[in-house]
C-alpha positions as CSV (number, residue, x, y, z in Angstrom):
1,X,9.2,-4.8,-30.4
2,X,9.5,-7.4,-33.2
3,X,10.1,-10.3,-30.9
4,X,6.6,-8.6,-28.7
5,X,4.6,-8.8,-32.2
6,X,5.8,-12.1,-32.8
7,X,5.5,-13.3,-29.5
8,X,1.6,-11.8,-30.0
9,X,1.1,-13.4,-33.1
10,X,1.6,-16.5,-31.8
11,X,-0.7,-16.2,-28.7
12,X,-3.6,-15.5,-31.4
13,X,-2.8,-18.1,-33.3
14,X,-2.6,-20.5,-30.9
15,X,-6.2,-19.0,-29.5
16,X,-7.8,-19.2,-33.1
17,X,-6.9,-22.7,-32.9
18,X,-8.3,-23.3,-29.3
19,X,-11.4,-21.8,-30.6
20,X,-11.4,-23.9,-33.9
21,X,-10.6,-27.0,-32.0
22,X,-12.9,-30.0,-31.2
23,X,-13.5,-29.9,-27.0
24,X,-11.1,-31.6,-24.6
25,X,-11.8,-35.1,-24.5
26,X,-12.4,-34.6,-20.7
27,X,-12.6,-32.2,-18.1
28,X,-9.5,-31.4,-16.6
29,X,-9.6,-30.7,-12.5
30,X,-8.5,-27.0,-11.1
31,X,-4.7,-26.9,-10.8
32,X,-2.2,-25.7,-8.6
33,X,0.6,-24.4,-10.6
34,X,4.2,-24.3,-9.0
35,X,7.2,-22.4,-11.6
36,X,10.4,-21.5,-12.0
37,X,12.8,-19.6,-14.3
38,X,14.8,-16.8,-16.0
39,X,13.1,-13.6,-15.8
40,X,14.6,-11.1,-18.1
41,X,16.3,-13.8,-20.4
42,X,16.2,-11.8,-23.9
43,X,18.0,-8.2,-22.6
44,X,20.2,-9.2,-19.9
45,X,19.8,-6.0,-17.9
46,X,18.1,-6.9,-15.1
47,X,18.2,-11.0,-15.5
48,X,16.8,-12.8,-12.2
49,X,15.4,-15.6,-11.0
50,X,11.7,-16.2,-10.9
51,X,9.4,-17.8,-8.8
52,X,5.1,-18.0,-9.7
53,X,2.4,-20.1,-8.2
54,X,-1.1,-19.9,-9.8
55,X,-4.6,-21.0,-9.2
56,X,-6.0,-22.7,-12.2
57,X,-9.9,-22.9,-12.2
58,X,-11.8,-25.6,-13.3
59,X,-14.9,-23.2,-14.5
60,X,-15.5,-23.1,-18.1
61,X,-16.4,-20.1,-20.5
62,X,-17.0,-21.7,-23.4
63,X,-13.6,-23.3,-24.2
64,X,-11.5,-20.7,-21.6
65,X,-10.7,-21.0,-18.1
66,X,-10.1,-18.4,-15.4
67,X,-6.7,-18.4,-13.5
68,X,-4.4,-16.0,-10.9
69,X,-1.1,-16.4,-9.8
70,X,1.9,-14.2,-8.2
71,X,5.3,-14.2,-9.8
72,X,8.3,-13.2,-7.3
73,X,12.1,-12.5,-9.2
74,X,15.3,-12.8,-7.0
75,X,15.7,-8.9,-7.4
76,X,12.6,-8.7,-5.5
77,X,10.4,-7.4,-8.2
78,X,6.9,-9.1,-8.1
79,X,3.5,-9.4,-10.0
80,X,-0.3,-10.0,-9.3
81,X,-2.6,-10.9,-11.8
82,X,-5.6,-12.6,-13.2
83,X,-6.5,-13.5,-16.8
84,X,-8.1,-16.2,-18.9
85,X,-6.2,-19.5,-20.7
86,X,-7.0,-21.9,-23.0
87,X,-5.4,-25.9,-23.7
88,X,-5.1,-27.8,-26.8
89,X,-4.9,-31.4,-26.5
90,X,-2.4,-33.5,-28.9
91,X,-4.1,-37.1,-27.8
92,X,-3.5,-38.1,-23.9
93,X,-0.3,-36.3,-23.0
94,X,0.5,-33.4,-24.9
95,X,-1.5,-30.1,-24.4
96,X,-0.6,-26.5,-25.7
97,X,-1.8,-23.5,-23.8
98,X,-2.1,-19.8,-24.3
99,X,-2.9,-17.4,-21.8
100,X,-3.5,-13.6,-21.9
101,X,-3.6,-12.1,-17.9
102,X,-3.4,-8.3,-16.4
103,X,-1.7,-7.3,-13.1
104,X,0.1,-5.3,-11.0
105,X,3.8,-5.2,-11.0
106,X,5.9,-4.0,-8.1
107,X,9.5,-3.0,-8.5
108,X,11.9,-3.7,-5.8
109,X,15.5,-3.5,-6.7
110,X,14.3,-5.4,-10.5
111,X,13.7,-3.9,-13.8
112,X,11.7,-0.8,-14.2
113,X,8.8,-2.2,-16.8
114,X,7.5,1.0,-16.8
115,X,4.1,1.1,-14.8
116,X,2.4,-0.4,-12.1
117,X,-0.1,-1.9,-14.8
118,X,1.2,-4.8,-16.7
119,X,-0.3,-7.4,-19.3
120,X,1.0,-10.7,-19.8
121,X,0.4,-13.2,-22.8
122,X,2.1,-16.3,-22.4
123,X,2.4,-19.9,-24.3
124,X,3.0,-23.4,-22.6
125,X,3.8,-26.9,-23.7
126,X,3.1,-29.4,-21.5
127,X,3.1,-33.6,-20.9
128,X,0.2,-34.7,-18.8
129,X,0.7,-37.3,-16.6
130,X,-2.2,-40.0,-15.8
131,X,-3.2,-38.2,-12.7
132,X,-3.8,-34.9,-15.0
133,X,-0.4,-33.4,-13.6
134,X,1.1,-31.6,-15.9
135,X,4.8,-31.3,-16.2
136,X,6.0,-28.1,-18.7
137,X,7.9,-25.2,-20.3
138,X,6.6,-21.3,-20.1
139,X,7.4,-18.7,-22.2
140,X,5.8,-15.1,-21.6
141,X,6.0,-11.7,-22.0
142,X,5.1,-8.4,-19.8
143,X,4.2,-5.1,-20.7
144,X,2.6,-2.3,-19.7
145,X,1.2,-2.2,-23.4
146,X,2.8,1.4,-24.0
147,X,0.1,2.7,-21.0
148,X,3.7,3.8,-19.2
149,X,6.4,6.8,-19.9
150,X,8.7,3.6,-21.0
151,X,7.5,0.0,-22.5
152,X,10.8,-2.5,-22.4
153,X,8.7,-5.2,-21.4
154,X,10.3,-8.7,-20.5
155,X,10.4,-12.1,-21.3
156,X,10.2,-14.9,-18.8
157,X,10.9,-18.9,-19.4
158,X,9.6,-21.2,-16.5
159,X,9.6,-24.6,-16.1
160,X,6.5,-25.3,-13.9
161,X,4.1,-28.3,-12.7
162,X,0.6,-28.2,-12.1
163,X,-1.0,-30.1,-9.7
164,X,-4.4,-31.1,-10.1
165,X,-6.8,-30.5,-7.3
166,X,-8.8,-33.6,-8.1
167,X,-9.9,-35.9,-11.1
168,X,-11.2,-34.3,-13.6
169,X,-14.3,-35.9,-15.6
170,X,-12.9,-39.0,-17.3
171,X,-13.3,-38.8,-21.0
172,X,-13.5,-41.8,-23.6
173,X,-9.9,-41.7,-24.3
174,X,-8.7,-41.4,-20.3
């Protein structure tokens, strides 16, 4: 539960520093976002592989942007769901994300997480390449958010790229 809160912490953090933050310099395009990684890495009962691919949108809400992915594991466990991020640019090529999604998680032969209903927060660090690609490290959490009998959650850490799905809006700095 500690590592949950602190994991938690950390998302709002980073989001009151999204929010506090000047804009992007530019526009960044929608993304296609291809991961993988340890699922399970913290507990070691159920460790597996996993495998995600998510839709980044290049719609703004003030400083957020919609996205939607799937997540597979090796033990056949997988997990649909939709939520809102946020990036925080360190100059050209360094941008820190946070992300907060809900879904539904399916079993298989994986960890029991507890209920069907499961939230996700999640940071990133990533290195943007000149074509907006972005080349980085996940870490995020699942939980049903005590809505379930049981709440063990799990933690996942992905490597992933993001392929953008066209230029973007140049910005003074680009």
């Amino acid at each position: 539960m500690r590592r949950f809160t602190a994991i938690l912490m950390a998302i709002c953090v980073l989001g009151g520093a999204c929010a506090m933050a000047p804009p992007a310099r530019a526009d960044d395009p929608a993304f296609v976002t291809l991961g993988g990684g340890w699922f399970d890495l913290n507990r070691k009962q159920k460790e597996a592989g996993e495998f995600r691919a998510e839709y980044w949108s290049d719609y703004k809400l003030w400083f957020l942007h919609p996205f939607a992915g799937a997540m597979l594991t090796t033990t056949d466990s997988g997990y649909g769901y939709a939520g809102l991020r946020a990036d925080l640019f360190f100059g050209r090529r360094w941008v820190v994300s946070g992300a907060e999604a809900v879904g539904a998680y399916a079993r298989g032969d994986g960890k029991n997480l507890g209920d069907v209903l499961e939230f996700r927060s999640e940071a990133e660090f990533a290195y943007r390449f000149d074509d907006r690609g972005r080349l980085g490290l996940a870490f995020y959490h699942i939980s049903n958010a005590g809505f379930g009998k049981i709440n063990p959650g799990t933690e996942i850490l992905s490597l992933f790229y993001a392929i953008p799905l066209g230029p973007g809006t140049p910005g003074p700095d680009d």
